[in-house]
C-alpha positions, 0 to 999 in steps of 0.5 A, spaced: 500 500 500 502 506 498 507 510 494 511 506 490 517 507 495 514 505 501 517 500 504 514 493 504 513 490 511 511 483 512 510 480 519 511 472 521 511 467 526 506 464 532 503 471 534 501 473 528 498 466 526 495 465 533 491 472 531 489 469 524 486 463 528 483 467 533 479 471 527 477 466 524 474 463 530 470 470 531 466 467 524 465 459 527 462 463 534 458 469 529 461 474 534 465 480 532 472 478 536 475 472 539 480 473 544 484 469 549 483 468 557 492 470 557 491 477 552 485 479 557 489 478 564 496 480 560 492 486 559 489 486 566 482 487 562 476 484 566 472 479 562 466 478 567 460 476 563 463 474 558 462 467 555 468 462 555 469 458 549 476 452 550 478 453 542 484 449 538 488 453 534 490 449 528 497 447 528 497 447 536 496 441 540 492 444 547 485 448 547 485 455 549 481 459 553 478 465 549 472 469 549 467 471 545 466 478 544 460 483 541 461 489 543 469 490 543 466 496 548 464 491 554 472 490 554 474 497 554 469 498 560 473 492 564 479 495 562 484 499 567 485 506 567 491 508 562 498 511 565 500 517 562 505 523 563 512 522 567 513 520 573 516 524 578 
């Protein structure tokens, strides 16, 4: 996209694949956003009232823990406050 001269940038690997996988589960729930229980906590994101699936990923071995998500803006309500400026 962009100019001719814009540089190209491709991003690979196991995060990158997992987050594919995780929306195309958002199709198999008919949800707007999948996303799994160790973002939300990574996150310190609260996913209370939200429903819990146990997914597998093609290619991986384990089930995950993920929510499935309609309203993006319920995760932000969960959400702790931001940190900003410096700190002295």
């Amino acid at each position: 996209m962009g100019p001719p001269s814009a540089p190209i940038v491709s991003a690979i690997g196991d995060a990158i694949n997992a987050a594919s996988r995780l929306e195309g589960l958002s199709k198999h729930y008919g949800c707007t956003l999948v996303v799994s229980a160790d973002v939300l906590r990574h996150a310190q994101v609260e996913a209370t009232g939200l429903p819990l699936q146990h997914a597998r990923l093609r290619g991986k071995t384990e089930r995950i823990e993920v929510y499935t998500v309609d309203d993006p803006a319920r995760l932000l309500a969960g959400a702790p406050a931001p940190v900003s400026g410096n700190a002295a």
